[in-house]
Every structure is written in C-alpha cells, then in structure tokens.
SEGUKOL-677074 format. One record per residue (C-alpha): residue number from 1; y, x, z. Coordinates in steps of 0.5 Angstrom, whole numbers. Example, Ala and Ser with C-alpha at 12.3 -4.5 7.8 and 13.67 -1.06 7.14 Angstrom:
+-----+-------+-------+-------+
:  nr : north :  east :    up :
+-----+-------+-------+-------+
:   1 :    -9 :    25 :    16 :
:   2 :    -2 :    27 :    14 :
+-----+-------+-------+-------+
//
This chain:
+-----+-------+-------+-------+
:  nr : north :  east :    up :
+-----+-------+-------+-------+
:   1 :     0 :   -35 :     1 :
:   2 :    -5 :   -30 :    -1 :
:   3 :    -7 :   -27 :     5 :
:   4 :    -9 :   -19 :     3 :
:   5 :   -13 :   -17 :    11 :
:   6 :   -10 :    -9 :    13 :
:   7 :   -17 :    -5 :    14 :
:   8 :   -17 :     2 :    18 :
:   9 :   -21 :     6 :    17 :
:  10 :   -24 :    14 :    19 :
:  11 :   -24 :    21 :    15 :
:  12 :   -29 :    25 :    17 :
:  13 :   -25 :    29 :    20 :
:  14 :   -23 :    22 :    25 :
:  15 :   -15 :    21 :    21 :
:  16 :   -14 :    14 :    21 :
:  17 :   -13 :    11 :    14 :
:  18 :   -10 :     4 :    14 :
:  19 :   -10 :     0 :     8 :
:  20 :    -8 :    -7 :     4 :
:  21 :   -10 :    -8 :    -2 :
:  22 :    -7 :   -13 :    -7 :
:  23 :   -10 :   -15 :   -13 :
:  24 :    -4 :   -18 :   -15 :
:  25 :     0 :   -12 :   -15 :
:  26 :     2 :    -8 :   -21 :
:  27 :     5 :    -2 :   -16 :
:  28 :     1 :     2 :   -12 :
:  29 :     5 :     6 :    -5 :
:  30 :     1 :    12 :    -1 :
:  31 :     5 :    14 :     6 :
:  32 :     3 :    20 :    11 :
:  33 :     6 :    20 :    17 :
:  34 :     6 :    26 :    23 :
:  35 :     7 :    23 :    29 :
:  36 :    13 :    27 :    32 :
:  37 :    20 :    26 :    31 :
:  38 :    27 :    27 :    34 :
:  39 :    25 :    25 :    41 :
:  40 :    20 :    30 :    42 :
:  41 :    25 :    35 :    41 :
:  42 :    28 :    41 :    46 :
:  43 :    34 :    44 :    47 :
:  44 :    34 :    50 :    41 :
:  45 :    31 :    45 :    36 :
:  46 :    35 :    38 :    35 :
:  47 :    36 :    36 :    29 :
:  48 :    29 :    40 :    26 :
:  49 :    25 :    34 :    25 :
:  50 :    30 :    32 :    20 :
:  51 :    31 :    39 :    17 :
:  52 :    24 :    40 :    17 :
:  53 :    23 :    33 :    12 :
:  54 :    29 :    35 :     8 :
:  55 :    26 :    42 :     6 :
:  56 :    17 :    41 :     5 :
:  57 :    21 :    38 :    -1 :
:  58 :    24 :    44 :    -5 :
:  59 :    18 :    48 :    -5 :
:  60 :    10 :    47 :    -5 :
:  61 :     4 :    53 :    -6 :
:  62 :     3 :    49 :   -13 :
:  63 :    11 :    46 :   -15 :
:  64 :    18 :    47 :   -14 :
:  65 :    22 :    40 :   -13 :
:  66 :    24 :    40 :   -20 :
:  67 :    17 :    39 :   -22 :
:  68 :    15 :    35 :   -16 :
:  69 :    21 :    30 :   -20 :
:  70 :    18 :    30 :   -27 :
:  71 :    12 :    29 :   -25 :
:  72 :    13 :    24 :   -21 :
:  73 :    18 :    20 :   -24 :
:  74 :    14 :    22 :   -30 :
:  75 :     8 :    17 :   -27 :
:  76 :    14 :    11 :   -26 :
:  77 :    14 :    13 :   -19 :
:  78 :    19 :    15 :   -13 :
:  79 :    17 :    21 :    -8 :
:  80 :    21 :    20 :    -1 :
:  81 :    22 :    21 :     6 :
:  82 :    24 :    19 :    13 :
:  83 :    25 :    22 :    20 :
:  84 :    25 :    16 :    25 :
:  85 :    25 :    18 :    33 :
:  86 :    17 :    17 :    34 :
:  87 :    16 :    20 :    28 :
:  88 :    17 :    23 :    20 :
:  89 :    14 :    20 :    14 :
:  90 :    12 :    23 :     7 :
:  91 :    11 :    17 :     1 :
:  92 :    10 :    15 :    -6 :
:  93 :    10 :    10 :   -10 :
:  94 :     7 :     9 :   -17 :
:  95 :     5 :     5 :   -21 :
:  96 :    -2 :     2 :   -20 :
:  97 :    -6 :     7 :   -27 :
:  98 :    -2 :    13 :   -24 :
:  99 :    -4 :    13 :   -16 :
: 100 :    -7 :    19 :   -16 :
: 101 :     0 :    22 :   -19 :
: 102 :     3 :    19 :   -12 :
: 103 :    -3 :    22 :    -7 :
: 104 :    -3 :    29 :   -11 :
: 105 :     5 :    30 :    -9 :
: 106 :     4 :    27 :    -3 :
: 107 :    -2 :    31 :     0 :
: 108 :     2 :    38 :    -4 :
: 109 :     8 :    36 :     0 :
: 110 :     5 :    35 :     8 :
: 111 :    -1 :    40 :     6 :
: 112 :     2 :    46 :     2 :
: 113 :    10 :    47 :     4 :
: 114 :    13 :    54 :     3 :
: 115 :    18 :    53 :     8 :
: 116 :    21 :    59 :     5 :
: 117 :    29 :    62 :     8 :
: 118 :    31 :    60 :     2 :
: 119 :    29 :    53 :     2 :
: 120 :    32 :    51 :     9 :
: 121 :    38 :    55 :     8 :
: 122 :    40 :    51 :     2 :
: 123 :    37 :    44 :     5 :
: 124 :    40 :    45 :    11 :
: 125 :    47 :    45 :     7 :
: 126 :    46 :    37 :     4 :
: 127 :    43 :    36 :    11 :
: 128 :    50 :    38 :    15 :
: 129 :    54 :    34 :     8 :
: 130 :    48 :    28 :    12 :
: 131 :    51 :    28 :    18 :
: 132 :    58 :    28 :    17 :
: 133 :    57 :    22 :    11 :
: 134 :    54 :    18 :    17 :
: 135 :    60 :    20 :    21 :
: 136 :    64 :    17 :    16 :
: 137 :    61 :    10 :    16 :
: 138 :    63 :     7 :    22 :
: 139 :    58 :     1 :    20 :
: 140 :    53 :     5 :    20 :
: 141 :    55 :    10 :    25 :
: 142 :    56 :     5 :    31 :
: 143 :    48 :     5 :    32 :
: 144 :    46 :    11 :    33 :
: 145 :    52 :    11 :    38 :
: 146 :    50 :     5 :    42 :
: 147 :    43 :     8 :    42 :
: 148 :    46 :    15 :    44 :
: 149 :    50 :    11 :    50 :
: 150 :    44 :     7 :    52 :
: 151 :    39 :    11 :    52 :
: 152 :    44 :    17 :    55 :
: 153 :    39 :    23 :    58 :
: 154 :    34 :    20 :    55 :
: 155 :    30 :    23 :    49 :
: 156 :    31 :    17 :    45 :
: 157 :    39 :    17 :    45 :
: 158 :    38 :    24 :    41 :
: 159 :    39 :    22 :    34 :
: 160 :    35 :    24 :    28 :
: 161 :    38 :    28 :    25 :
: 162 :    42 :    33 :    30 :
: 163 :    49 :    35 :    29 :
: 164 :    52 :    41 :    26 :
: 165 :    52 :    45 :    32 :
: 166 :    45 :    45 :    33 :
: 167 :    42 :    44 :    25 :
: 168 :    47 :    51 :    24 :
: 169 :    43 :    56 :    28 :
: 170 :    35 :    53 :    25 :
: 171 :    31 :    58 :    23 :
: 172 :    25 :    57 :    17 :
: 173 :    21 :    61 :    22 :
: 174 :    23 :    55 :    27 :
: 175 :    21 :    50 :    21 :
: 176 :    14 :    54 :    20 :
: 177 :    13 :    54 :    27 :
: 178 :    14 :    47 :    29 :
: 179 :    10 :    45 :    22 :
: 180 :     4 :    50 :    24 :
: 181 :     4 :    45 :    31 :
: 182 :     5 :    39 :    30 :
: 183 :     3 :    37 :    23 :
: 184 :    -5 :    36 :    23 :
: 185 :   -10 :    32 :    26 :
: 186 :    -9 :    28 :    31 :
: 187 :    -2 :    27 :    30 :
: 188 :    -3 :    24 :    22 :
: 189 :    -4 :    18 :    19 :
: 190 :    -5 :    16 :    12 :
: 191 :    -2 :     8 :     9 :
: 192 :    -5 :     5 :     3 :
: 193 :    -2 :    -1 :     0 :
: 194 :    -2 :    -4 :    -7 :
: 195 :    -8 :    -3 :   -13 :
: 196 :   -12 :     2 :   -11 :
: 197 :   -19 :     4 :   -10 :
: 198 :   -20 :     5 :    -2 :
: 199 :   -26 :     9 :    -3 :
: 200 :   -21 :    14 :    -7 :
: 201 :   -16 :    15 :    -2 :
: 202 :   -20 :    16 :     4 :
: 203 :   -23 :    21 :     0 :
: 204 :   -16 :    24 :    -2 :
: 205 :   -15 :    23 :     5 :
: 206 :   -21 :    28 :     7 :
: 207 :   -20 :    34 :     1 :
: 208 :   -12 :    34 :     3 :
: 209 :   -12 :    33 :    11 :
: 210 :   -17 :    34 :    15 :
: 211 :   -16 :    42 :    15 :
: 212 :   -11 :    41 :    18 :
: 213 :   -11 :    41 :    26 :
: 214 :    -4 :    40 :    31 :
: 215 :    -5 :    45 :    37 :
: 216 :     1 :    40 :    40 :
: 217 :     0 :    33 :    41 :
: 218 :     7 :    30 :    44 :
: 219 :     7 :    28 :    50 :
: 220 :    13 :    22 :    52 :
: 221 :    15 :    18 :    58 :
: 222 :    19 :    12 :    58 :
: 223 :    26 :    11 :    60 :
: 224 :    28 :     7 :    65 :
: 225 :    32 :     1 :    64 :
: 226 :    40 :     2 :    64 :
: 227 :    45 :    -2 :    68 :
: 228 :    51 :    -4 :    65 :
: 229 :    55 :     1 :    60 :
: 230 :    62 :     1 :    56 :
: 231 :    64 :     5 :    52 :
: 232 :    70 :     8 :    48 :
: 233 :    69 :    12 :    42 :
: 234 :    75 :    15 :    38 :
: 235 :    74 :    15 :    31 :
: 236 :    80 :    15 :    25 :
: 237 :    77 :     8 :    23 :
: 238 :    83 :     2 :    24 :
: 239 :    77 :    -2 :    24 :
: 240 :    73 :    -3 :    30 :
: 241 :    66 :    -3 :    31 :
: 242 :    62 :    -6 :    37 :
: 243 :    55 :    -6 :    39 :
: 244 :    53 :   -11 :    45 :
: 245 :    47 :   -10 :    48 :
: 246 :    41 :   -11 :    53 :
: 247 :    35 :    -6 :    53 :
: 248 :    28 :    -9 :    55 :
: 249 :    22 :    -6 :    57 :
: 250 :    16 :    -3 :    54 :
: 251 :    13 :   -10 :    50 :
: 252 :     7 :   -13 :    47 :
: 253 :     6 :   -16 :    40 :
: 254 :     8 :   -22 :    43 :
: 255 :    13 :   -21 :    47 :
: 256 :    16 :   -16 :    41 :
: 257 :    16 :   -22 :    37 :
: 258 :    18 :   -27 :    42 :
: 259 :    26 :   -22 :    43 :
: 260 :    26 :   -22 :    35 :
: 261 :    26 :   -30 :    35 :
: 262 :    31 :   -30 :    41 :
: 263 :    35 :   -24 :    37 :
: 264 :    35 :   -29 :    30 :
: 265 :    37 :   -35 :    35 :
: 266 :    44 :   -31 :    37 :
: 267 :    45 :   -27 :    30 :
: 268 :    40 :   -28 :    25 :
: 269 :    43 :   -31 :    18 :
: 270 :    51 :   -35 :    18 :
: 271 :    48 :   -42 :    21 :
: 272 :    47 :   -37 :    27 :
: 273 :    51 :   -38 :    33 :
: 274 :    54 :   -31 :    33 :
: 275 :    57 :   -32 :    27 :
: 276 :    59 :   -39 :    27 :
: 277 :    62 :   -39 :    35 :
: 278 :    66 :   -32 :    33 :
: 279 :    67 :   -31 :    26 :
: 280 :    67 :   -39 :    24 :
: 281 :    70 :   -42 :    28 :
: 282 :    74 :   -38 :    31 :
: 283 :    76 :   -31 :    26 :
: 284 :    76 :   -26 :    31 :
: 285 :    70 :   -22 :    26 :
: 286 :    69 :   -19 :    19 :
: 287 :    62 :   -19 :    21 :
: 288 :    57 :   -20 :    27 :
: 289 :    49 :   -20 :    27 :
: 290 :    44 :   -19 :    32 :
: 291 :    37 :   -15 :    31 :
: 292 :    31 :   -14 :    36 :
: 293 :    30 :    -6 :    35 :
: 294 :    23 :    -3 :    39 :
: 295 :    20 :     4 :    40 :
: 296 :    13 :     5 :    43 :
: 297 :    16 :     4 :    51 :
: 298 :    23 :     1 :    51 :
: 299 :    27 :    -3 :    46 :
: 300 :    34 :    -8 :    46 :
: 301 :    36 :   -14 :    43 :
: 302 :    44 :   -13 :    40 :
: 303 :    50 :   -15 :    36 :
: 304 :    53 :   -10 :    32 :
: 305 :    61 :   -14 :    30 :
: 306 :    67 :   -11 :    26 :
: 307 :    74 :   -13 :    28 :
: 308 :    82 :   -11 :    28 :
: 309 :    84 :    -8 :    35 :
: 310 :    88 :   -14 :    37 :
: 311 :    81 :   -19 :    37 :
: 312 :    76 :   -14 :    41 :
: 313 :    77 :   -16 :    46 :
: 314 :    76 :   -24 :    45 :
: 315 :    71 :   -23 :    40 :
: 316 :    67 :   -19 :    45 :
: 317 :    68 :   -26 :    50 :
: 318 :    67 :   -30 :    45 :
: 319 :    60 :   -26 :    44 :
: 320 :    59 :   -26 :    51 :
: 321 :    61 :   -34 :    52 :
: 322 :    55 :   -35 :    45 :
: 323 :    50 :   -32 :    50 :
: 324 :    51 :   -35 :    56 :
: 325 :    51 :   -41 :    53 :
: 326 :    44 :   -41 :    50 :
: 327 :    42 :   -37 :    57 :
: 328 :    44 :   -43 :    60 :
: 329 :    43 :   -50 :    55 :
: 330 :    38 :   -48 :    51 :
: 331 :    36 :   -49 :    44 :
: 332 :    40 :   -54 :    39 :
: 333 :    36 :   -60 :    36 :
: 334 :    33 :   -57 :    30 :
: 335 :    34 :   -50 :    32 :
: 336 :    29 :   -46 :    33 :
: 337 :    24 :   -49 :    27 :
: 338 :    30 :   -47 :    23 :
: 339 :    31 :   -40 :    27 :
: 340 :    22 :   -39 :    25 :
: 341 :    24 :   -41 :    17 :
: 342 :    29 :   -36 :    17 :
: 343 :    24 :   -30 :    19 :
: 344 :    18 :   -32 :    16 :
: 345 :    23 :   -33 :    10 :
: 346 :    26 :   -25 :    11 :
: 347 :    18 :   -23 :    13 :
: 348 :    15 :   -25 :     6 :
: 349 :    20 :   -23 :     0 :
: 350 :    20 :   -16 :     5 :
: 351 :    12 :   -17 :     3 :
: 352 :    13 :   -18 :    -5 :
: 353 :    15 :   -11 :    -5 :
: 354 :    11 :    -5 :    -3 :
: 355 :    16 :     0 :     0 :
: 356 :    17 :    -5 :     5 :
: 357 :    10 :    -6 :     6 :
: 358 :     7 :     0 :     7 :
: 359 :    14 :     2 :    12 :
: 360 :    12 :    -4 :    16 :
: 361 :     6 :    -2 :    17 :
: 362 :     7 :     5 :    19 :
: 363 :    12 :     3 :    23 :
: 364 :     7 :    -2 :    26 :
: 365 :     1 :     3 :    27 :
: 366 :     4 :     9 :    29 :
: 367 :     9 :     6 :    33 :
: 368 :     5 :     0 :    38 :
: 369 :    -2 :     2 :    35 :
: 370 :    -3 :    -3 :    30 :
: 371 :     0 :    -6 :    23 :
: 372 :    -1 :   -15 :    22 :
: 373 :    -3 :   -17 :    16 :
: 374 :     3 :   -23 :    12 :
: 375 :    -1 :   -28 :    14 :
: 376 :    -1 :   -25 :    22 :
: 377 :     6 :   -24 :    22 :
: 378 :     8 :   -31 :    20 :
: 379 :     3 :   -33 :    25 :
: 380 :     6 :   -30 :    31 :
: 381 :    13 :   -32 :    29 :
: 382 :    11 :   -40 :    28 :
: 383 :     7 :   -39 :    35 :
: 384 :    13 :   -37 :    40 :
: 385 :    15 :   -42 :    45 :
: 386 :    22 :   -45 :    47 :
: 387 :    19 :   -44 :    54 :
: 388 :    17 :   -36 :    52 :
: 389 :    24 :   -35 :    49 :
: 390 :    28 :   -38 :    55 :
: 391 :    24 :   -34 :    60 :
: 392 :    26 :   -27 :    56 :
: 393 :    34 :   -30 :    55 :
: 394 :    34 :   -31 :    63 :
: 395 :    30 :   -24 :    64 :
: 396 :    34 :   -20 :    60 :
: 397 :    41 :   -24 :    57 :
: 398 :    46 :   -21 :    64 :
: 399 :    52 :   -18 :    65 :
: 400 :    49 :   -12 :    69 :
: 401 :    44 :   -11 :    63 :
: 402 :    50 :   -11 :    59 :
: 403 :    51 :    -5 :    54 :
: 404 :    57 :    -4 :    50 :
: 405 :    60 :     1 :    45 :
: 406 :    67 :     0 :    41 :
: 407 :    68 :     5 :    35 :
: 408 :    75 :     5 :    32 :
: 409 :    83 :     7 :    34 :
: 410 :    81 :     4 :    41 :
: 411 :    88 :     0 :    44 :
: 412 :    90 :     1 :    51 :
: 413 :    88 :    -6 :    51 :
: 414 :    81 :    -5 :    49 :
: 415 :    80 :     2 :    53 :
: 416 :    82 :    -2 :    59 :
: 417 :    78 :    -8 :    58 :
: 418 :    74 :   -10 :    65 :
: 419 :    66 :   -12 :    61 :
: 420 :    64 :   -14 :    69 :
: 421 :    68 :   -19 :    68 :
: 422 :    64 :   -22 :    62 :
: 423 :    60 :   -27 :    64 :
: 424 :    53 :   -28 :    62 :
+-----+-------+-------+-------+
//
C-alpha cells in the first residue's frame, strides 16, 4: 500500500493548505472550505448557508454559470459544492494537466461572487424544489429528522438546508451580508489532493484568498447529551422508516474510531448482526445499518431500518435485543478482525478516488483539527481493542441514552409503543 503523507502548510496570510500528493493519480481535487454552516445560523437566517452556496455559482466578477461549465468540463473536470452544519465546501476536480482550470474556478467562485437579486431569486426556486425532494425521500429523510429530534433546542438539530418558510424571505442583501462576514480568513481552508505541484496551490491560495478577512469568527457551544426520546412523524409513505440511536460525547480520534468499530460490529455490511438477527433471521426489515456520525463537540452511534407497519414494533425489539446482547456477551470469535477488515476495506476503495479523499480530509481537518493519511486511518481502525469497544458499549448502549424516530403512516400501535420498555 502506498502511503502518500498529509502535509499542512501556511499562506503568508496564515490560510492553512492541506495537501496529499499522489504521484499515481491521473486527477487532481482542489476544496475551499469556510467554516460556517447550518448550526451558526439565528432566527431570520436559517437555511442561508445553504442558499448562499447554491448562488456564489450563478455569477462571478469574470463569469456567468454557463461559462464556469464550459470551461470546467471543458478541462474534463467537475465544479461542486456542499453545506454541512460545521461548515460550506466549494471543490473541483480535473484532470492532472488541467489543475489550474479547477483552482481558477474554485477561487472565482468563493472570491468573486455577484451575489446579485436576480441570482438568488432564482436559485432560491431550485433550493425550495431541494427541500421538498428531500421530503419525498423518506430514506433520506429520516435523518435529518433523527437529528432534529436528537439534538431538539440545539444548533446542530437545524438542518442544512432550512425549510420554505425560513429559505422564502432571504434577501441577496442578507447572502451579501453574511458572505462579507464569514467568508475570509480565518474561517477558510484550502485541500489539496491528486497530482499537482504544492508550490503552486499555495501560491494560488495566497494571490485568491489572503485579501479576504472574516469580522465574525463563529462562536459554539456543545450540546448536552439528551436522555431517552421517541417519536412519531406523519408522513404519506406506507413504509416506515426508523432511526434508533444513542449520542455520545465530544471524542478524540481514538475514541471516534473506537464508536466506528462498535457501529460496524452492530450494522456494518450483511454478516453484521443487525441484518442478520432482524432481517435474516427473522424478516421484520427491508433494510437496516448502523453508522458512527460525529460533529466537532458531540456525535452518535445509530441504526436506520425500513419496515411495514405491522413489523415496527418487533423489528425495533429485535434491534434493542442485538444491542444488549453484544453489551452483554461481547464479541463472537472471528468478529472483530472480520468487523476491522470490513472498514479498512470500506477506507481504502474510498481512498482510490479523489473526491472522496479530499471530502475526507476536509471534513477531518475542519471538523476535529486535523486530516490522517490512508495509512494512519487503517492504522487506527487495526489498533482499537475489544476491551475499548465493551467500555464504549457499557458507556453509551442504554435504554435512557435510547433515541427513536419512526417516519411513516405510524399505526396506533406504533404511536403507543412504550420504548421504556426496551431493554438494552
């Protein structure tokens, strides 16, 4: 396995560069990340990260979005975005000999926007057609509504993208604003990734951003762990979709990857034990998993399932009953080397593509302060212990830690179901 080192560097102006470079790749990724998003919203503006993402893409100083495309794509390349809750990401990805196409449009678009009325009204229209897609999609849905009602009163409960009635009133004066806030230094980042010459991005990082300064630096505060929650959600799907859950606190990189094994013993890949013990076995799911999410200062390990109505509420104790017996009994022989392979199998085919490695090692970066090399991730995932992974299953796998969202045509039955009652 080739080991390719993450090296951070300085502009002039103090914008951290994070770089990887792979000799071997025949694609170059360049990301600028602002470190602002859905949870340092207030009441006026929700939903504007989101907006404001959408629209820098209709119109810069030098280019309309039809020129950005050609150009782009004329370089064999791809020009995106994401809004996340921590914070907003601009990249693009070309091929190695047209690198400077992906920096020259990624700079244009975070540096120069027009931000103009016209714009936003109409990306504001695809934004609203966004939120109400995502409704549609239960599957999809059910996540931002488990995180609504896990973090309820919290800012990370907001979703990213806002709903109708707070995107509609947003104003381009309102984008401006908050552009001309947060957006410079030292809210920005700039990620690296593929063949290029490091010199050279840093040079492009200094000439494009370090003009740009940020008056407001977000200021957050970490949630308090919630006790246990269940809830209904009406929705036109016959189907039901559940999230079940447990928060867990702010986490180092040891203990983060010690909630992502612990996740994978329970729902990672069809030898888990949530698919076997409640779809295999026992035909109660269309579909279960389990994931370890984590923001800067909190985070949880969850399942997400799909099920008819007359098999919620065994397939939510059959879910309960896998979790306290793992709590309980510990690992099967085998398991946890075949739970390691698993991951580090899921780590490294992520790794051979370059969006998903400059995606992680923003998120890494900007979310906990620093991005791991390949080789450092599979490191760590080898290097957890069964003990660290029972003392994480004892700590946080509890009834009164227990959250749960059901989204569907939610029977009597299901409305009424006593989660107390669930034994973990």
């Amino acid at each position: 396995m080739q080991n390719n080192p993450i090296e951070v560097t300085r502009t002039a102006g103090g914008i951290p560069v994070i770089t990887e470079h792979v000799p071997t790749s025949a694609s170059a990724g360049f990301l600028v990340a602002v470190r602002t998003g859905s949870r340092d919203e207030h009441d006026g503006i929700y939903g504007l990260s989101h907006l404001l993402e959408h629209t820098v893409f209709r119109e810069t100083k030098t280019r309309n979005s039809f020129e950005m495309a050609k150009e782009m794509e004329g370089a064999g390349g791809e020009l995106n975005a994401f809004t996340s809750k921590e914070m907003t990401g601009y990249y693009g990805i070309t091929l190695g000999e047209t690198a400077d196409v992906a920096m020259k449009l990624v700079g244009d678009i975070v540096a120069n926007p027009l931000i103009n009325e016209n714009d936003t009204a109409l990306e504001k229209e695809i934004v609203l057609q966004e939120l109400s897609m995502v409704k549609s999609e239960p599957e999809s849905y059910i996540h931002d509504l488990f995180e609504e009602n896990l973090w309820e009163g919290h800012d990370l409960g907001r979703d990213e993208g806002g709903s109708e009635e707070t995107v509609i009133p947003l104003t381009h004066e309102d984008l401006r604003k908050y552009y001309d806030e947060r957006y410079g230094r030292p809210n920005l980042a700039v990620f690296a990734t593929g063949s290029f010459d490091r010199d050279s991005v840093v040079e492009w990082a200094e000439e494009t951003f370090d003009t740009m300064d940020a008056p407001v630096v977000n200021q957050r505060s970490a949630p308090s762990m919630p006790g246990a929650r269940y809830t209904c959600v009406d929705h036109n799907s016959e189907h039901l979709n559940i999230g079940f859950g447990f928060p867990v606190d702010q986490l180092d990189a040891r203990g983060r990857a010690v909630c992502k094994v612990l996740g994978a013993v329970m729902g990672a890949g069809t030898s888990s034990r949530l698919f076997q013990n409640v779809r295999e076995k026992n035909a109660l799911v269309y579909s279960i998993y389990s994931t370890s999410d984590h923001y800067s200062d909190a985070g949880y390990i969850s399942s997400f399932m799909s099920c008819t109505g007359k098999n919620a509420v065994k397939a939510l104790e059959e879910t309960a009953r896998s979790f306290s017996d793992f709590r309980r009994n510990g690992f099967e022989e085998g398991e946890l080397q075949r739970t390691k392979n698993l991951l580090k199998g899921a780590v490294a085919r992520g790794a051979e593509t370059t969006d998903n490695r400059i995606y992680r090692m923003c998120m890494g970066y900007m979310t906990h302060g620093s991005a791991s090399s390949l080789a450092e991730s599979l490191e760590m995932i080898d290097s957890v212990t069964e003990d660290e992974i029972m003392a994480a299953a004892e700590k946080y796998l509890s009834t009164d830690r227990l959250n749960i969202t059901v989204l569907g045509r939610c029977g009597k039955k299901v409305q009424s179901f006593d989660a107390s009652a669930l034994d973990i």
